[in-house]
N, C-alpha and C positions, 0 to 999 in steps of 0.2 A: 726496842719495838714497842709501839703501844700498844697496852693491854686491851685483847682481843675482849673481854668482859665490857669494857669499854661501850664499844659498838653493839654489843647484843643490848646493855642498857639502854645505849640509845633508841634503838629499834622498840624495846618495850614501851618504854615511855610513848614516843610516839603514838603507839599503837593505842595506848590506853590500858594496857590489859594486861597481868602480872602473869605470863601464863605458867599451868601449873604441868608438870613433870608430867607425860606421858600417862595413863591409865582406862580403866574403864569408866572414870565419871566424866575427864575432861580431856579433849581431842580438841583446842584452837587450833585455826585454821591461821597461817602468817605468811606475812607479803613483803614486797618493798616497797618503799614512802606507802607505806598506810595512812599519813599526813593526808593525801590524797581525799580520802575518803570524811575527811573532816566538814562537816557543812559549814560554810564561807558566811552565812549572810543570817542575824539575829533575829528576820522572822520567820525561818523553816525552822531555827532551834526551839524557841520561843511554842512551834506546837512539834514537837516530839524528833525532831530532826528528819521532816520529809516534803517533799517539794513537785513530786513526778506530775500531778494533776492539778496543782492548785493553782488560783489565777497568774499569769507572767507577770513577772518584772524582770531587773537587769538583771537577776544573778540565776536567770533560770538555766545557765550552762550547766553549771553544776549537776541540777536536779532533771531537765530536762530540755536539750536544747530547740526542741520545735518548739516551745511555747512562744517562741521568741517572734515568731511569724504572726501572734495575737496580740501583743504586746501593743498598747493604746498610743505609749508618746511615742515621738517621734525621734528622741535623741533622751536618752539616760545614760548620766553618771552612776554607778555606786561604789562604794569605800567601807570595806567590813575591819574591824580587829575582831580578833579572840584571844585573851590572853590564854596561857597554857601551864598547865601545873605550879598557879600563880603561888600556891601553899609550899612549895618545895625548891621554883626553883623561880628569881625573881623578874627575869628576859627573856627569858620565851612566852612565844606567840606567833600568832598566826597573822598575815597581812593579806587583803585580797580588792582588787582593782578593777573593777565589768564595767564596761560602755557597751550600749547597744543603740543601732539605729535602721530604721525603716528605711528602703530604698525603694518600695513601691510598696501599693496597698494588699499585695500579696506575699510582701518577702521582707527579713530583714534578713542584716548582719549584724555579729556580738566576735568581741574580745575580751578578755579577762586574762589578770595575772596573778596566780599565787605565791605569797614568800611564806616561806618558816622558819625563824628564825631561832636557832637552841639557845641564844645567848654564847657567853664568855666560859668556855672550856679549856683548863689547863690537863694539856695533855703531859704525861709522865710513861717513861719507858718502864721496862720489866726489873729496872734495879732502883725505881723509883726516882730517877734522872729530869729534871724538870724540862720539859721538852719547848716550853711555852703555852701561852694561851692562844686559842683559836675559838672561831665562830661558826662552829658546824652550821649549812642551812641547806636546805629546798626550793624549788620551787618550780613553777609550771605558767606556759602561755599556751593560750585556746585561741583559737579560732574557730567561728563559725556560721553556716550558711542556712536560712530558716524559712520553707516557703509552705502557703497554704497551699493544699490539693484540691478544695473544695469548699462551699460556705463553714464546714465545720472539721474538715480534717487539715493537718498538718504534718510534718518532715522537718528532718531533719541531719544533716550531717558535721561534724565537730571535726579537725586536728590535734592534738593534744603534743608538745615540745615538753619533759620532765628531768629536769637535772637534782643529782642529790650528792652532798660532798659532803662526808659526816666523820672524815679525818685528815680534810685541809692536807693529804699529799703529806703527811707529815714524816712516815716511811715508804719506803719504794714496793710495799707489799700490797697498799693500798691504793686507790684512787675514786674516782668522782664518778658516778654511776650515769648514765643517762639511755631517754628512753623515747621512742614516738607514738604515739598511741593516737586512737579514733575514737569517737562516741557517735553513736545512731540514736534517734530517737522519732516518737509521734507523740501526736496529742490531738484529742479531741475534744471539741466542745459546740455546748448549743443548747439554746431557753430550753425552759420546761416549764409543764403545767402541773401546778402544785392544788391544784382545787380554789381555794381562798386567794390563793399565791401565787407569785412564779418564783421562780429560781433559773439556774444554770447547773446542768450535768456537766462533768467532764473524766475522761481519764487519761492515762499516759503512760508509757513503756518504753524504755533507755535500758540501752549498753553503752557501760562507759568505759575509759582506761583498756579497749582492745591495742594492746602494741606488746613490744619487743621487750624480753626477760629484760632485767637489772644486774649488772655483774660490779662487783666494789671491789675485785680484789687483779691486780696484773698477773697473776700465777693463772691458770687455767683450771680456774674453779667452778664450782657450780652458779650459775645464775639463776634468779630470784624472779617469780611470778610480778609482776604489777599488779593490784587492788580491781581488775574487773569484776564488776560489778552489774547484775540484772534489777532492772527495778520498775515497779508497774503500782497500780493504784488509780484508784477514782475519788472523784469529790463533788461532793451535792453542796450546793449554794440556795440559802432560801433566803428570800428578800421579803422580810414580814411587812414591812411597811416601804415609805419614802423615803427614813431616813435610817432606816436601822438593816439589817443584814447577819446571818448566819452561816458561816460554811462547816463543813464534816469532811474530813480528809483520812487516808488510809494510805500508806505505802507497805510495800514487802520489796524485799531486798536481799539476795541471794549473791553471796562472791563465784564467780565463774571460774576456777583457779582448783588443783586436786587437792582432797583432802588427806593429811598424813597420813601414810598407813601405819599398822603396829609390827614392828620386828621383833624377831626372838634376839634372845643375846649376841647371836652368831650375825646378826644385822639382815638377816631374809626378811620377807616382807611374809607374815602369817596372815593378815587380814588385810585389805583391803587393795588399791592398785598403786603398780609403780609411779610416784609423781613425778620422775624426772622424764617430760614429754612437752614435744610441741607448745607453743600456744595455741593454738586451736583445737587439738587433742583435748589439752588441759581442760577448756571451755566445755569441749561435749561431755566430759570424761566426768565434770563436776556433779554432774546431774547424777552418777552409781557408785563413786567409788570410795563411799563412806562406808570405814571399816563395818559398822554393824547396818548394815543396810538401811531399805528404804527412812526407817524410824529418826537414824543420826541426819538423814539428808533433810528432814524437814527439820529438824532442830540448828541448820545453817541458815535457817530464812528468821530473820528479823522481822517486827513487826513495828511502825510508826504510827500511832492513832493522833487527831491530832482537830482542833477544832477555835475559828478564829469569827471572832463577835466586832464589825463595824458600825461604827455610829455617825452616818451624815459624811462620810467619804472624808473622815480625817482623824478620826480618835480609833484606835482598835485596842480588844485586848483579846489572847491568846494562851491556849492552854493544851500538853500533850504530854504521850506514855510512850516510852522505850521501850520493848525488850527484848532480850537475847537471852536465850537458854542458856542452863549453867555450863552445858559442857561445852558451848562455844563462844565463852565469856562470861555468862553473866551478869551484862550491863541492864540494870533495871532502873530508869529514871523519869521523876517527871521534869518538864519544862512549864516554864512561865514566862508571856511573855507581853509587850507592850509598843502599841504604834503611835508616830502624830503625825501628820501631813500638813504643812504650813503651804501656800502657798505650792512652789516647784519642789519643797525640799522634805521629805520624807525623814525620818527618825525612828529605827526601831531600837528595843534592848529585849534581854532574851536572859534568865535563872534555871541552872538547872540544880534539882533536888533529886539524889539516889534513895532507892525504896532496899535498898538492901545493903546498906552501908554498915555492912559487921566482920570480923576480921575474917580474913581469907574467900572473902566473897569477891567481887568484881565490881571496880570503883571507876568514876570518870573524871579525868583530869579538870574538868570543866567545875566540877563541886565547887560549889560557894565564890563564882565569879561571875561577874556579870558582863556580858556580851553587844557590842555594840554595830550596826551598819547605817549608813545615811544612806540613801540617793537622792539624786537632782532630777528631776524629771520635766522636759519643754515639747509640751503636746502642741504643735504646730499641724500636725500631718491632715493634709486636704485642706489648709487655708485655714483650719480654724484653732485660734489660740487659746480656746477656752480650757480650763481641766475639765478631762471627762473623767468619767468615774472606773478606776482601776481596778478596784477592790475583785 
């Protein structure tokens, strides 16, 4: 049999997060393919990992899919990598593929597909038996439908198809998990008067990954939450001049999904609520049923601060702050990050640096690599070929 230790590694890794032994300082919260929840595209990393408000492009599925109904060209490519725990392990990574295109001046549609790749895994049985190598992966295709409501509101509805095979069938104890899931979203946006200035308000609020437990095992075991996820935020754009630009962006981010409760020895639940429930229970239920009340449930909301500097609708540079409280990880990082627009073809890359990188703290796989996405972008829509200004 392969060693069940195995797959709980895997699972961590992915997740990013070492999690620590049950207690009163530290309660994470865990899912299935937390991969999921990975940001796909080097200029949301680039300011703090967050995307819900901030102007559309192709990979706004991810972060939110009505933006896509704002979105200037007419037909975008994008192509993200991420490598992943480049420091430890040298083939994993993340792969991710978004087209979107305008079908009237009110509506688009977007696709995207994500892979995860673990690399090359030799799997060994419980007497240390060489079972072979395999290539655990992931991965997920969206669909989606994106229309205005109004000069400044928008909608939004998502599909989400997620397969995850993290022991290649390799025993008959195991298999390949899958999963269907939805995402909703809005966005809104519209000039403003800055006094000297204009600018552009916006904000934006997505639920993502609403679908069907994950089960990896053929015995009739427990099934595993999906990574839904609440996410909302606004963002102010100030346009100082002709050629230059400032935006201010804010995301908060809440998993929809129950939080552990604490059991005595005898495995009762002492504090908080039973997590084996519905999905949609689970959803309402996220909102109270953190063991130490209201105090832990705000320590589940993440915070994205995040702020991107354009120069003449081609050159950007970008800068943002992660954090997660300790007892739900921990992750404290900044980002950095960098744009050039040539022509139709976009370029970002995206550095992240942890602010708490000391032992037994909470680390991100992402440390000390660098992040890459292109898009292609052919603004044709309404006859005119010109590039208009995206930013």
């Amino acid at each position: 049999m392969v060693k069940k230790t195995f797959v709980i590694l895997v699972v961590l890794l992915m997740a990013g997060v070492i999690a620590k032994a049950q207690n009163n300082d530290y309660n994470v919260i865990s899912t299935a393919v937390p991969s999921m929840m990975i940001a796909p595209d080097a200029r949301s990393a680039g300011m703090g990992d967050l995307g819900v408000s901030t102007s559309p492009d192709v990979y706004s599925m991810h972060w939110n899919p009505a933006k896509y109904a704002f979105i200037q060209d007419d037909l975008s490519v994008g192509l993200a990598y991420t490598p992943w725990l480049r420091k430890l392990v040298p083939d994993m990574n993340i792969a991710y593929l978004a087209v979107s295109k305008r079908v009237s001046s009110k509506s688009a549609v977007a696709g995207t597909l994500r892979y995860f790749n673990l690399g090359d895994i030799n799997f060994r049985g419980d007497d240390n038996t060489d079972l072979g190598t395999y290539r655990p992966n992931e991965f997920a295709i969206d669909l989606c439908y994106s229309r205005k409501l109004g000069d400044y509101w928008s909608a939004a509805v998502a599909a989400r198809y997620i397969r995850s095979d993290l022991t290649q069938g390799v025993q008959n104890y195991a298999k390949a998990a899958w999963s269907v899931a939805a995402d909703i979203g809005v966005y809104y946006q519209r000039p403003v008067n800055l006094g000297s200035v204009d600018g552009d308000f916006s904000w934006g609020v997505s639920i993502t990954n609403i679908g069907s437990k994950m089960n990896y095992s053929n015995a009739n075991s427990k099934s595993d939450f999906i990574p839904t996820n609440l996410r909302l935020g606004p963002t102010l754009k100030v346009n100082i001049d002709e050629f230059n630009s400032l935006a201010f962006s804010i995301d908060l981010n809440k998993l929809l999904v129950p939080t552990p409760p604490i059991y005595d020895t005898a495995g009762n639940i002492i504090k908080g609520k039973d997590p084996d429930v519905s999905v949609v229970q689970g959803m309402l239920q996220s909102f109270y049923d953190a063991p130490d009340g209201f105090s832990e449930e705000l320590k589940e909301i993440t915070l994205s601060i995040g702020a991107e500097y354009i120069y003449n609708n081609v050159f950007a540079v970008r800068t943002g702050f992660f954090h997660e409280a300790k007892m739900k990880g921990n992750r404290r990082y900044l980002t950095f990050g960098a744009g050039l627009r040539y022509n139709v073809l976009v370029i970002d890359v995206s550095y992240l640096v942890p602010v708490n990188n000391k032992a037994n703290s909470g680390t991100n796989p992402l440390e000390g690599t660098l992040r890459f996405s292109l898009a292609f972008n052919i603004n044709k829509w309404g006859g005119n070929t010109k590039l208009e200004r995206v930013d």
